[in-house]
C-alpha positions as MATLAB code, in Angstrom:
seq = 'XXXXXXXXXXXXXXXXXXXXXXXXXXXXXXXXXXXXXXXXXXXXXXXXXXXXXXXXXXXXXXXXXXXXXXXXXXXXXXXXXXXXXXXXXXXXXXXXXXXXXXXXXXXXXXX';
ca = [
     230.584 -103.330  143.853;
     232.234 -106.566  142.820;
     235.420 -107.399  141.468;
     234.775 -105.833  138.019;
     238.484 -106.626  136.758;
     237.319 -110.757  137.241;
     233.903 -110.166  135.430;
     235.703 -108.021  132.720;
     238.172 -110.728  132.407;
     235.165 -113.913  132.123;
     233.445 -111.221  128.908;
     236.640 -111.080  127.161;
     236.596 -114.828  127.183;
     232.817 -115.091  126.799;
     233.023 -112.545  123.705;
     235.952 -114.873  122.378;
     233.760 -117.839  122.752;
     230.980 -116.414  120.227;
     232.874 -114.828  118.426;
     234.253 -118.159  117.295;
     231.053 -120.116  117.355;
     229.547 -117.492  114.606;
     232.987 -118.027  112.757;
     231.910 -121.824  113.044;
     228.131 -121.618  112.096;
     229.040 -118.997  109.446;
     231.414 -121.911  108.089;
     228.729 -124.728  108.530;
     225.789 -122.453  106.757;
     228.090 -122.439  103.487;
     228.927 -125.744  102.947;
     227.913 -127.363   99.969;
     224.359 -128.911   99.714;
     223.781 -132.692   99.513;
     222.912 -133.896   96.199;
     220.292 -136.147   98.153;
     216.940 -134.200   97.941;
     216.439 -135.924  101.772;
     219.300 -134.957  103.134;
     219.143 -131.573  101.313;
     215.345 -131.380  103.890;
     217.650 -132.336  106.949;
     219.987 -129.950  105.937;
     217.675 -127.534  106.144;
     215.664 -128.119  109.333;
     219.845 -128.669  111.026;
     220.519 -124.687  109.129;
     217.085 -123.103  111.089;
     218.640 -124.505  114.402;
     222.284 -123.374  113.904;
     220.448 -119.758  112.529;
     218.523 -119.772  116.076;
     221.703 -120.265  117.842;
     223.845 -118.360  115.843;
     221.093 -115.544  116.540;
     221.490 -115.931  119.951;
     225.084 -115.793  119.978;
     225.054 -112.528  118.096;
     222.840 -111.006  121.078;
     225.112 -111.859  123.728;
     228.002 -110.959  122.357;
     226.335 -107.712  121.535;
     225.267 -107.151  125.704;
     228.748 -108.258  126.202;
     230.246 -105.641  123.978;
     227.787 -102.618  125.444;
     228.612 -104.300  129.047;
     232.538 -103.674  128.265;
     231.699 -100.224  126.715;
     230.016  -99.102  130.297;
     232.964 -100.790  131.861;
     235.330  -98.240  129.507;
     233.174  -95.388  130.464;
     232.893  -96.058  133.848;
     229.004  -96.808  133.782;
     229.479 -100.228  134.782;
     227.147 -101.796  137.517;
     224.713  -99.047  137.431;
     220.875  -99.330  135.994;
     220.303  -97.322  132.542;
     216.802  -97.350  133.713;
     216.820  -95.899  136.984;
     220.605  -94.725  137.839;
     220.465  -96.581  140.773;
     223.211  -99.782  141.745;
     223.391 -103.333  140.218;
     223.231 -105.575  142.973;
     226.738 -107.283  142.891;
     225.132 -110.196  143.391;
     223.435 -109.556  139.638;
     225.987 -108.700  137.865;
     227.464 -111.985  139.071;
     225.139 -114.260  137.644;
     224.743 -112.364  134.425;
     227.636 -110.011  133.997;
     226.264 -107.884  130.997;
     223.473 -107.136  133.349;
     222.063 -103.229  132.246;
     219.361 -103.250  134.489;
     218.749 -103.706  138.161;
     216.346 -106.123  139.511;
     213.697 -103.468  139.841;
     213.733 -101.986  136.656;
     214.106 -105.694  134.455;
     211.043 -107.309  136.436;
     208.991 -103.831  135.675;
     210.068 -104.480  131.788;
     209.271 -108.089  131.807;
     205.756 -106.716  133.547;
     205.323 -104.771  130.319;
     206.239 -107.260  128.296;
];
């Protein structure tokens, strides 16, 4: 298995991250609307991009979160589809990883 203490440590900071990026888009989604009716339109199309990323942020730091849970519960690095190990190599590139290689391209198969 890999060093799970140094992919424990980059979530934490990950997590951290996003957590303040929402805290920023959360802040930039309130402010006050232009008075301008076309700037008020620009405003809008700029909100549906920071609600896509903010969206995205909100997933990741929710695979980081269950990623840190199996970490806490000694699940860490195994498959919840099949049992079976995580290549370390995996779980480098995408620490939150929850399935092996196996099991995620079977799932993408499916669609």
């Amino acid at each position: 298995m890999s060093d799970h203490n140094k992919l424990r440590d980059w979530m934490l900071n990950r997590r951290d991250e996003l957590s303040e990026r929402l805290h920023n888009i959360k802040k930039d989604v309130t402010r006050k609307a232009s008075a301008d009716w076309s700037e008020q339109a620009q405003e809008r199309e700029n909100d549906e991009v920071i609600d896509a990323l903010g969206n995205e942020a909100k997933i990741e730091l929710n695979k980081i979160n269950l990623a840190l849970d199996r970490m806490n519960n000694d699940d860490y690095g195994y498959c919840v589809g099949c049992g079976g190990e995580i290549a370390p190599a995996r779980l480098e590139a995408m620490p939150y990883a929850d399935l092996c290689i196996k099991c995620a391209e079977a799932r993408d198969a499916r669609g």
